[in-house]
N, C-alpha and C positions, 0 to 999 in steps of 0.2 A: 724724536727719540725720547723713552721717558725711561728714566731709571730711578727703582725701588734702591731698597737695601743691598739685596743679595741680586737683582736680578736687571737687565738690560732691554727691555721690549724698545722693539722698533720696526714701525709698516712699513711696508713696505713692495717696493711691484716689481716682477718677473715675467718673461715672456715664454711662452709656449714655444713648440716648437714650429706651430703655423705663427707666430707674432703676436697671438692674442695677449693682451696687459690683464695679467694676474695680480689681484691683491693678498696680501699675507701679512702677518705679524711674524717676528721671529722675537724668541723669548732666551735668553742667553744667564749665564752664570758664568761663574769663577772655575766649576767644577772642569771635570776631562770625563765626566759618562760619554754614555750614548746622544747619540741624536734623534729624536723621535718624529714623524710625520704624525700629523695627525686629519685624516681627510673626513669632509662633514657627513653628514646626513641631506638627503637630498632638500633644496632649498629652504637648508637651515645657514643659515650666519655665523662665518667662522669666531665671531663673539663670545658664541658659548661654552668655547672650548678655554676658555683664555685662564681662568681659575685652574684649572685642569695641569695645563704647561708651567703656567706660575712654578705651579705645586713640584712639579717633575725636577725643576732647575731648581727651588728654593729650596726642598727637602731630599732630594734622591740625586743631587749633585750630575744631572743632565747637562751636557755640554751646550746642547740648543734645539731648540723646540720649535716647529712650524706649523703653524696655521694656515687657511686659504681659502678665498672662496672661489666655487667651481665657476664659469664664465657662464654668465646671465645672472649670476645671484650675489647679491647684495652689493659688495664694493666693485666686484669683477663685471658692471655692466659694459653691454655689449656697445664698440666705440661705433661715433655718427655715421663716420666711414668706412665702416665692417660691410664685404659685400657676402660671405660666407655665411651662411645657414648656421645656427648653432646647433647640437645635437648633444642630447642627456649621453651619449656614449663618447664624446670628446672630453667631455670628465675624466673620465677612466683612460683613455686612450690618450689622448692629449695635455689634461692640466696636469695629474699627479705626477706623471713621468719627470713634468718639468718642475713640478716642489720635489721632488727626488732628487734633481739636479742641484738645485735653487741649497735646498738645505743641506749638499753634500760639501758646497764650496764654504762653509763655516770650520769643518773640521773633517778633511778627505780621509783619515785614516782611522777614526773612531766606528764603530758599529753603531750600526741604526734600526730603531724599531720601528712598528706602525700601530697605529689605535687609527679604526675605523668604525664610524657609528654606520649601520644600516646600510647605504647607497655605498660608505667609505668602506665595507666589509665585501661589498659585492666588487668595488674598482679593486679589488687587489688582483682578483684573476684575470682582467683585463688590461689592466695597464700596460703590461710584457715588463715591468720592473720588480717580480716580488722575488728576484734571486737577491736583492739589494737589503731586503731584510732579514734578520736575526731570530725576529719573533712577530706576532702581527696580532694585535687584540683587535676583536670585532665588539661590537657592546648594538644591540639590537638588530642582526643583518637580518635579511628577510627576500625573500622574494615579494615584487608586487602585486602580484597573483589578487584580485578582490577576494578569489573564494576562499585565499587561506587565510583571512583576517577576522576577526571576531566582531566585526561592523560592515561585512558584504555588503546590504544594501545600499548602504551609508559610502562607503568608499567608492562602489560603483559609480553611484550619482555624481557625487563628486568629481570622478574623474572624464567620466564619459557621456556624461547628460548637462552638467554646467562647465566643465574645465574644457572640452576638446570643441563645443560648440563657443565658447569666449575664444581659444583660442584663435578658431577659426577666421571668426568675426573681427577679434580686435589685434590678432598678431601676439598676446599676454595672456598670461594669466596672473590673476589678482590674488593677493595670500586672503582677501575674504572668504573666498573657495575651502578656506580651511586647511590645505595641504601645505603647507610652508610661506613664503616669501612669495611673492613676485616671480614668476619664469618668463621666458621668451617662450611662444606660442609652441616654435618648431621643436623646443627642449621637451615639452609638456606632452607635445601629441606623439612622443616617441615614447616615453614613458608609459602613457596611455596605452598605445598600441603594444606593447610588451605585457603588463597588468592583463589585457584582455585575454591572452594564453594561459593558463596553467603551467605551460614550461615556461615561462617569461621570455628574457633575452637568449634563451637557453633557442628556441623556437626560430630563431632570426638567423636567416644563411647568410647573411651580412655580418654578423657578428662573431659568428665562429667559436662562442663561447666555449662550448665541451672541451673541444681542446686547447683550448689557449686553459682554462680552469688546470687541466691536468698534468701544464707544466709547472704549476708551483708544488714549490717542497720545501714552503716555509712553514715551520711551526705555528699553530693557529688555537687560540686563547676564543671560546667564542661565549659570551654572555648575552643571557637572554633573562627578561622581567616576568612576573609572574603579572604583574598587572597591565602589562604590554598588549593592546587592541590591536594590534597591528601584526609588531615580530611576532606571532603565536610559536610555538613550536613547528607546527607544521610548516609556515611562510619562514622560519629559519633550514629547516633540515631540504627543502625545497632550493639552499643554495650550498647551503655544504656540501651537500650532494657531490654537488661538481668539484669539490674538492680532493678527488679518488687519490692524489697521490702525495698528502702533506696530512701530516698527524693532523687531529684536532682534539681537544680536549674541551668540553661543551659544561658550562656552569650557569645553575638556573636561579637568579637570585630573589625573595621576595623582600618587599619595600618593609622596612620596621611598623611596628603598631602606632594607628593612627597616621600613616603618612604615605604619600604617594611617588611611585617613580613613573611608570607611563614605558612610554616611546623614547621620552629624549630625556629624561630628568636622570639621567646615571651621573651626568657630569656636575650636578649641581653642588658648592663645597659642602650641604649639610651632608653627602655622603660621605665625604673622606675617609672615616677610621673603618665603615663599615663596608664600602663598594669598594674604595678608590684604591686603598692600602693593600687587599690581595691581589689585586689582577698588574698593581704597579710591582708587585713579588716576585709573579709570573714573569710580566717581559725583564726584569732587571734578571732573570736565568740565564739568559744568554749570553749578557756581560759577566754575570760570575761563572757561568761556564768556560767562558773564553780566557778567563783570566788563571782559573785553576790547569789548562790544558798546556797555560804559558807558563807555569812556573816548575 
């Protein structure tokens, strides 16, 4: 456990509801806000978020803040004696449900929001958990679709010419690959085989996506980068799409002069006064919503 000034961080591990050991940081304050999940971007390290949550509990008086990595990536690897198959779609279906859980037993009666980069904007409508939030920020989501990216050739190879024949071969895939971290093979070539559609997991009768998407009727904050190779516009509205029955309110930001945001750079703190403080305006709506409807 390490504690700042204002703030209380502590790793810590939760199990799924198959038993899998989930790693998480929980980031805590003095205050009585909300509680915020925050789920990553695919085979990113829930590390990068930690500035981020700091920020929510030191300045905007968040009750507790949760991080986590999805299983096969980074602290969440997969144990000796795991006989289960891991799958990119137990993310969504199986970890978040249980940091849902996980961050609810810190304060059961406060209101909770979600910040989801990318993969974490796409697990809202699958999880079966987004009645649970108040408000839900997306920052990059996308479909994986190659053609909707602004590097097609490049992502293709990537994923289906070096990543799906490693995985095959070695059971992993390597973050040299370029695409994030480290995955378990069977996570990678699900991912893979989804990207190769144009409707992504939308495409997959195992999945069920359409309608599992159209029962959220959570408020939905969704930002996307003007230098973003990836989230383009299209590989974003290609999942909102499925979002037919939850407001969305869609904000397109570009990086200030001289400097770069990308794919993942929204969390980084040089954004704070200019990224981080409107869209933390946004989800803190629904605590002052909640609070003028109490009085």
């Amino acid at each position: 456990m390490q504690r700042d000034t204002d703030i209380e961080r502590s790793d810590i591990v939760f199990e799924a509801a198959d038993g899998f050991p989930l790693a998480g940081t929980l980031f805590e304050g003095a205050g009585d806000g909300p509680l915020a999940l925050i789920s990553s971007a695919a085979a990113v390290p829930r590390t990068i978020y930690a500035r981020f949550a700091q920020h929510l509990v030191a300045s905007h008086g968040y009750r507790a803040v949760l991080t986590y990595d999805y299983r096969g990536v980074s602290a969440s690897q997969v144990p000796p004696n795991w006989t289960a198959l891991p799958r990119m779609a137990d993310w969504a279906e199986k970890d978040m449900p249980a940091a849902v859980d996980r961050l609810e037993r810190q304060a059961p009666g406060n209101p909770m929001v979600g910040i989801g980069q990318s993969f974490g904007g796409q697990a809202l409508g699958l999880c079966g958990r987004s009645e649970r939030f108040e408000r839900y920020m997306m920052v990059a989501v996308m479909s994986g679709h190659w053609r909707f990216t602004d590097e097609p050739l490049k992502v293709f190879a990537a994923m289906n010419l070096i990543g799906v024949p490693l995985a095959m071969l070695t059971g992993s895939v390597p973050g040299w690959v370029g695409l994030g971290e480290t995955l378990p093979g069977t996570v990678f070539r699900q991912w893979a085989r989804w990207g190769r559609s144009a409707d992504y997991f939308f495409a997959d009768p195992a999945m069920d996506a359409a309608k599992r998407f159209a029962e959220v009727h959570t408020p939905i904050l969704s930002i996307s980068v003007e230098d973003d190779p990836w989230a383009t516009p299209r590989a974003q509205e290609a999942i909102l799409k499925g979002y037919v029955n939850a407001p969305v309110e869609r904000r397109r930001v570009a990086p200030p002069p001289g400097q770069t945001i990308g794919h993942l750079g929204f969390f980084r703190p040089t954004f704070r006064e200019n990224l981080w403080e409107p869209a933390i305006h946004w989800l803190n709506g629904a605590t002052e919503r909640n609070a003028a409807l109490a009085s």
